[in-house]
N, C-alpha and C positions, 0 to 999 in steps of 0.2 A: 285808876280803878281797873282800867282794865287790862293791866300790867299784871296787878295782885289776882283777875280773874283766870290767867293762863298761868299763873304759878300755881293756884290752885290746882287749876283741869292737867297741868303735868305732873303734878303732886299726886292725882286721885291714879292719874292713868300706870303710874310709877307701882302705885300700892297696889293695883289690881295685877299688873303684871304681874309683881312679888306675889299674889296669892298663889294666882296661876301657876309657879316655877314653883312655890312651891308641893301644892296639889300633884301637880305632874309627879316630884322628885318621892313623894309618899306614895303615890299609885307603882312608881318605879320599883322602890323597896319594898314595899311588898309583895308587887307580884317576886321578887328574885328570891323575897325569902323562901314563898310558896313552890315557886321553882324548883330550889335547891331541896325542899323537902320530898318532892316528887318521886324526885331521881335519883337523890336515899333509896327512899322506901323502894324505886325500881329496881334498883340494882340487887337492894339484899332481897327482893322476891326472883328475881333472874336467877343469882346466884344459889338458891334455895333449891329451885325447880333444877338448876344445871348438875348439881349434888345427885339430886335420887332419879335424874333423870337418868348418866352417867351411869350409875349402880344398877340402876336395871337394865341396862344395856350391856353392860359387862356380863352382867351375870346372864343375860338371855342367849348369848353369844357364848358362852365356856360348855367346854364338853364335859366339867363336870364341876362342881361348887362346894366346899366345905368349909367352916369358921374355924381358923388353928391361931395360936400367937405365933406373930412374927417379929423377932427378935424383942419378945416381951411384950407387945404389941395387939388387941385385939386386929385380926386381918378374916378378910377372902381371901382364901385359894382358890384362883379361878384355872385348872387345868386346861391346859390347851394343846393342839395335837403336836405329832413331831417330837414329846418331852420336854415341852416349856410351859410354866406356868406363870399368872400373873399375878399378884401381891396387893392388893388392894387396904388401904389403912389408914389411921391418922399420923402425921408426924410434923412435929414444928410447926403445929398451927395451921396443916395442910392437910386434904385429902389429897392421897400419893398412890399412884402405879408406881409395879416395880415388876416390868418384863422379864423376865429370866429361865434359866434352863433349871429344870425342878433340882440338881445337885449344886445350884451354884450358893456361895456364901456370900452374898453381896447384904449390907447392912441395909436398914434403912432409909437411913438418907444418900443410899444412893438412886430412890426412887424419883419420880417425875411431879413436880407439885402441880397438880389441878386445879382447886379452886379452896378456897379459906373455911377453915373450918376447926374447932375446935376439940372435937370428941366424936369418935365414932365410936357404938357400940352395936353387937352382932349376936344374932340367937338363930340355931336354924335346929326345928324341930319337926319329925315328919315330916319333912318336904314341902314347910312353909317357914322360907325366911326372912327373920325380922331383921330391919335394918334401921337404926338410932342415928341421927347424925345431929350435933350441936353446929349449929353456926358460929364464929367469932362475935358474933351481936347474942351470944346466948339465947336466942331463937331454935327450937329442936323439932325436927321433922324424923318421921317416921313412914318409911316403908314397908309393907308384906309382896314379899312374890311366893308366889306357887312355884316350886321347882317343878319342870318336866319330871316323869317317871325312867325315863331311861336315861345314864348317865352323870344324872346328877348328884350330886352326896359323894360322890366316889374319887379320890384322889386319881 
């Protein structure tokens, strides 16, 4: 009798473990799913804010700012002193610098990839310019800056 009393109580202690491991192994997965969703949505808001953050910083810094196509391309021309200017645009997927001296013919992709992005699109009217940019997640953010009065607009 009391042979079949401790195969029970190791039987019971056996099943409760198992609850336990298992309990644990669901609170696990879940939290990693929640996790991983987290740090999604962190990265494509970093990466978001890193885009128009970037663009107005280019643009606060250029001695002078105009929207032209480059190489077929909506771009900034961000003039900068010395007679170099820098390229700002979409390409392969990429928001792209392209530092260069204002006569050079350098294509596209020979520019610098920044950060993922799928569509930029550019309006500068009166000396307030709109700035479009699609993310790769199809997410689209929008900036206005006020260009300075002196300088700007002007190749």
């Amino acid at each position: 009798m009391r042979k079949g009393r401790q195969h029970i109580s190791a039987l019971a202690a056996l099943v409760l473990f198992g609850l336990f491991a298992g309990c644990v192994l669901a609170v696990l997965l879940t939290g990693a799913g929640a996790y991983r969703r987290l740090t999604g949505r962190d990265r494509a808001s970093c990466e978001s804010r890193t885009r128009m953050q970037y663009v107005a910083a280019r643009v606060r810094q250029a001695d002078g700012v105009t929207v032209e196509e480059f190489a077929k391309l909506p771009a900034l021309r961000l003039a900068e002193s010395g007679g170099y200017v820098t390229w700002v645009y979409c390409w392969d997927g990429w928001l792209t610098e392209l530092y260069t001296t204002a006569e050079s013919e350098l294509g596209p992709e020979a520019g610098a990839r920044l950060t993922p992005a799928a569509e930029l699109s550019l309006r500068l009217e009166e000396g307030l310019l709109e700035v479009d940019v699609t993310g790769p997640e199809g997410t689209q953010e929008r900036l206005y800056l006020s260009l300075r009065s002196q300088g700007e607009g002007t190749p």
